[in-house]
N, C-alpha and C positions, 0 to 999 in steps of 0.2 A: 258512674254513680249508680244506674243500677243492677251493674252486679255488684256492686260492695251493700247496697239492701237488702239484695239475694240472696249474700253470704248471713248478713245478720238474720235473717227469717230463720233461716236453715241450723242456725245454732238457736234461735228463740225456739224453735219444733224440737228438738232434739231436747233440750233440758225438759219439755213436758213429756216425753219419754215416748214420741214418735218417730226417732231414728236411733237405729243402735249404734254403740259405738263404735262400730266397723265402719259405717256407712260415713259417718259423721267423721273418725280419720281420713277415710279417703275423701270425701269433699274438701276439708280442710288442706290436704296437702295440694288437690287441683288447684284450690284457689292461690296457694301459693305459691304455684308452678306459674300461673296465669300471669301473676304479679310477675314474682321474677324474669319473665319473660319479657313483658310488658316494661321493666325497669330497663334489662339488656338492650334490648331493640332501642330504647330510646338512648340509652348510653353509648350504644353504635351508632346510630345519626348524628348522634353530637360530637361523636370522632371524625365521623366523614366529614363532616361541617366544619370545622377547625381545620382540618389538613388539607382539605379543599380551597378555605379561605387562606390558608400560607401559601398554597401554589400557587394563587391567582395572586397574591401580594407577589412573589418570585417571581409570575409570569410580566409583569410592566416593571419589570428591568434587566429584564432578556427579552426580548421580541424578535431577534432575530433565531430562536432558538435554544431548545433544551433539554433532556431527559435527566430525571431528577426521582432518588431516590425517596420516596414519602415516608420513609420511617423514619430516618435521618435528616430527611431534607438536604440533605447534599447532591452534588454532580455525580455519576460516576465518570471515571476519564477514561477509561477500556471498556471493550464489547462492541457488540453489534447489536443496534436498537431497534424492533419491527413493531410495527404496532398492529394490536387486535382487532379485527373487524367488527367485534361487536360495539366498539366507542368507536367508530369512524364518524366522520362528520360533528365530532361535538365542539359545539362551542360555546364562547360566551362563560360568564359565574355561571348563569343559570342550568348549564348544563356540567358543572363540571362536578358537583357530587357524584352521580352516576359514574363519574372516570373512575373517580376517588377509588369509587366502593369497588371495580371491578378491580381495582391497581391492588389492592389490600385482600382480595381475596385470589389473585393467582400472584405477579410475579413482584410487585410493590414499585413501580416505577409508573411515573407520567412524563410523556413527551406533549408538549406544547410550543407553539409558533405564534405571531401574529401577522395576519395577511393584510396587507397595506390596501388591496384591493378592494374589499368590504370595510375593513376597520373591524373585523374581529379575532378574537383570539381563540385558536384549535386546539383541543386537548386530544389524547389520546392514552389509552394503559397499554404499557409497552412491556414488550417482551426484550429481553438481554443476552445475547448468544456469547461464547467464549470470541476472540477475534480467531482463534483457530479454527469456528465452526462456521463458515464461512456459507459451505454447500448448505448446512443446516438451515441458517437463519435465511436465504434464498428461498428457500424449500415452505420455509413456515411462514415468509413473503406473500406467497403465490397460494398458499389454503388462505390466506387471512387477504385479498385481494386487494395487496399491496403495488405500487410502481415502485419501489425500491428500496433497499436496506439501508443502515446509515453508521457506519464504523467509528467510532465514538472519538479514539486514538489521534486520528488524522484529518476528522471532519469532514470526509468520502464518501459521498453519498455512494450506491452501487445500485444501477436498473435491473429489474428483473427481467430483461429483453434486451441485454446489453453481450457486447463481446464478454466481459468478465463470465458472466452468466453461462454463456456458451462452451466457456472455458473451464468450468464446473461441472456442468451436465459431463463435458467430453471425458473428465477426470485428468488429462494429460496437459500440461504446457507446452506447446512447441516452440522452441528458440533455435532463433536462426543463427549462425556463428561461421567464421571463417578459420576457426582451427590450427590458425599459422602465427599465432602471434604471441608468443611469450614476454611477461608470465599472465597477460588478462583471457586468451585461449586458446589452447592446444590440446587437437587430438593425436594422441598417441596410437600407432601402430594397431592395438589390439582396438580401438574405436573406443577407449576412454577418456573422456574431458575432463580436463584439468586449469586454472587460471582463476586470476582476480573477479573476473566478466562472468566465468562460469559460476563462481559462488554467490556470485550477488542475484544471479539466476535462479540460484537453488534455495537464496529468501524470498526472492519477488511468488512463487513455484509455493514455499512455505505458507504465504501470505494467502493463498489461494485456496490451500487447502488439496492443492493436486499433486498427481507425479509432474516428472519434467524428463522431456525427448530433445535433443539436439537434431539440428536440422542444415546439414553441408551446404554452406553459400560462399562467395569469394567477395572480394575487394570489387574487380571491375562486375559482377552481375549483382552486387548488393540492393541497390536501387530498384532496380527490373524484378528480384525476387522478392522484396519487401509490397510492391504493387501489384503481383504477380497476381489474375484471375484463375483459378482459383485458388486462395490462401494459400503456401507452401509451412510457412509458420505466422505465429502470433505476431512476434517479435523480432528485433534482431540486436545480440549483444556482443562485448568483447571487442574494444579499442575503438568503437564509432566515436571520433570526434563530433561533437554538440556545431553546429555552422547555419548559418541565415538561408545557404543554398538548399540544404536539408529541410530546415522549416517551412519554404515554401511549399513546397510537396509534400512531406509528410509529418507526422508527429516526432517530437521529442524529448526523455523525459529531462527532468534536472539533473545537474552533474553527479556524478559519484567518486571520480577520480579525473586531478589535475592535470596537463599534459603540456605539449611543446613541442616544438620541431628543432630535433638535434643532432649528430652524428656519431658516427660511429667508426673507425679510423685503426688502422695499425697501431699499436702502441708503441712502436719505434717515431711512427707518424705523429704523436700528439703534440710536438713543439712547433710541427710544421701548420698543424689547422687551425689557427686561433681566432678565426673570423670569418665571416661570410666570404668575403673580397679575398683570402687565401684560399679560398676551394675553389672559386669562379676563375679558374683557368687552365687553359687550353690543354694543357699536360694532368690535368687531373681528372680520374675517372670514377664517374659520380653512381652509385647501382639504386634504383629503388624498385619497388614491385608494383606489376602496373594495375591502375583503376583506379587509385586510391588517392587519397589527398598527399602524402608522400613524392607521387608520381608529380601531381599538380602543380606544388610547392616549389620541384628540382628544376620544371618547365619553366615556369615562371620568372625563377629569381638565379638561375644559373645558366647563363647564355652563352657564356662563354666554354664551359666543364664539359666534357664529354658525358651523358647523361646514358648509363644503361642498364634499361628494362628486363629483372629478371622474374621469371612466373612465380617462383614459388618465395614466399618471405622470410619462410625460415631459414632458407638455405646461403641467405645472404653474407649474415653476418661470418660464415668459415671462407665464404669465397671473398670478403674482403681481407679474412687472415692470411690466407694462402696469396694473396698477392692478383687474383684475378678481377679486382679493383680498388681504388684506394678511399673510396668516401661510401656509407652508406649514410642515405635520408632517412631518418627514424623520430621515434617519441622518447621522450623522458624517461617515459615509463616501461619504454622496452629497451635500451639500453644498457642499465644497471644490470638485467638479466645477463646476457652476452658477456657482459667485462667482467662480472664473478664468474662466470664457469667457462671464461677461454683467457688466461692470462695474454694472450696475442692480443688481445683486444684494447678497445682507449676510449672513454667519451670526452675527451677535453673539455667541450664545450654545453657538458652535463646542466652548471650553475648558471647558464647565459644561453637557454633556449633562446632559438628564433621567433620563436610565436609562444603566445599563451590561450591556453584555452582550457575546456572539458570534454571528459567522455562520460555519454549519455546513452540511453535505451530508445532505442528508435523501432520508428512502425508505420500502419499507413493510418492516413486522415480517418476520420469516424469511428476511432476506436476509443473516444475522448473519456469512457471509464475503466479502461483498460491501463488510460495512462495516470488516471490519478490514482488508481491503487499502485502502481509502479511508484508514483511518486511519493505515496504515502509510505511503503514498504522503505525507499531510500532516506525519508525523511525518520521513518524509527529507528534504518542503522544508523544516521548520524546520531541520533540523541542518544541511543542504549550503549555507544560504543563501539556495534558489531563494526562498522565501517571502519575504526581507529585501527581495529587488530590486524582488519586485512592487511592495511595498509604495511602495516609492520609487520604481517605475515610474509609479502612479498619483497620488502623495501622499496615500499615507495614513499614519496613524499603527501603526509596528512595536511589537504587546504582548508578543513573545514573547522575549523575555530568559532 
């Protein structure tokens, strides 16, 4: 009120001809710079306030969780969400303009939560990383004095003092693998990996945002090297049956590919093997490779078969071609391979595995965000698809419906 008396003075002086027109423009236009100004500011509070007050309606029905686009007011469902240290700790309506206004002037996103412990609701202006930018949004974690990112995809939270993290910093994934086992992994002569195991590695690796190193482990020291002080690798992939005896000891993720215990036989053989009870005896000679659940399997449930132990697994299936045993113990999944590229070959009893299970990504205990991003990585190949092609890249049988 009184600078609008001010302004009238200043034009009442000016008509008796004590300010020149120059003078009298430019006051004129300050004052309407002031106004304008004064209009704006107030038209941007009344934005903040509106879009404030829709989040906080949005926020009491989601309480376990949100990031939420403020221009649109939608979710987004990809990225990696971190939030700015300058809105840490806000809560409550009464704090949540302030979010507002930072969210609308950098990246236009609020994440909000409600903590059951006080009864109040936390807001925060969040930043948005690609989910490829992985090291990034860690990195912008840790200046913004973060405990962890939160990958929007999969619902992953990710520590910044976590194995993943460490797994960043180092830029490399190391996976563990036994190299013998067609078609989930084999290393080839010149020391290149190839197989099912190995590709699903080179997403989890994608996921990460790193390279990826293969690291030589076998069947009987898989365990021992998965525990191994100090680390030898991250991980270990490529035919690990998912098992209760696994779980007690160490982590493992969700399945990625179906599996079974099945045979693999002469194909002059295949009308002779049509049951457990036709291998399980004393004239037949049973091969598996030792350490492995293969090995365990043949102990177990063939008492009567002559059961023998050969070191390498690949080399199995030509020495039951050639006649230097008549049974081998194998999987679903590596079967099919052998009988397309050796017509000697037979799995009879392909459609009527012994056993049913999965192969999963195993590791050791404490690594528990290491393995949800595994899990989240196999859960986007199911959904995107990538998982269906392998499958039919190799010829295997698709469980996940």
């Amino acid at each position: 009120m009184m600078k609008h008396q001010a302004f009238k003075e200043v034009i009442s002086q000016a008509r008796k001809g004590l300010w020149s027109q120059t003078a009298l423009l430019a006051l004129c236009c300050a004052a309407a710079l002031a106004s304008c100004s004064r209009g704006d500011n107030s038209a941007k509070q009344d934005r903040i306030a509106t879009i404030a007050e829709k989040v906080w309606t949005f926020s009491q029905t989601h309480p376990d969780g949100f990031t939420l686009d403020v221009q649109t007011m939608t979710e987004p469902t990809e990225g990696i969400a971190v939030s700015y240290a300058e809105t840490q700790n806000s809560h409550s309506r009464s704090q949540l303009d302030r979010v507002v206004s930072h969210a609308l002037s950098h990246d236009g996103f609020v994440g909000g939560w409600f903590n059951a412990e006080n009864g109040l609701y936390y807001f925060d202006s969040t930043k948005l990383f690609p989910e490829s930018a992985l090291k990034g949004a860690l990195q912008f974690g840790k200046e913004n004095s973060q405990h962890s990112v939160f990958i929007l995809s999969t619902y992953t939270d990710i520590p910044l003092d976590g194995k993943v993290a460490e797994i960043v910093e180092r830029g490399t994934l190391l996976a563990g693998t036994t190299g013998d086992y067609r078609p989930l992994s084999f290393c080839e002569k010149d020391g290149t990996y190839w197989g099912f195991g190995i590709e699903v590695a080179k997403e989890i690796a994608n996921g990460l945002g790193v390279a990826l190193a293969f690291v030589k482990t076998s069947w009987p020291t898989l365990t021992a090297d998965v525990l191994a002080e100090p680390q030898t690798f991250d991980l270990a992939i490529g035919g690990i049956t998912i098992t209760d005896a696994r779980r007690e000891t160490m982590l493992m993720s969700e399945g990625y590919l179906a599996n079974g215990k099945t045979i693999l036989c002469r194909a002059s053989d295949s009308d002779r093997f049509r049951s457990l009870a036709d291998i399980d005896k004393p004239d037949v000679r049973v091969m598996v490779n030792p350490g492995g659940l293969n090995e365990k399997f043949a102990n177990e449930n063939l008492t009567h078969a002559t059961v023998i132990v050969h070191p390498k697994n690949e080399e199995i299936p030509s020495l039951i071609a050639e006649g230097e045993a008549d049974v081998m113990i194998t999987e679903i999944t590596e079967a099919p391979w052998y009988v397309s590229s050796d017509a000697r070959l037979a799995a009879p009893l392909l459609s009527e595995p012994f056993t049913h299970g999965e192969i999963g990504v195993l590791m050791r205990k404490g690594q528990d965000d290491l393995l949800a991003l595994v899990n989240s990585v196999i859960a986007q190949m199911k959904a995107d698809g990538t998982l269906r092609r392998l499958h039919e890249k190799y010829g295997l049988i698709y469980a996940y419906e």
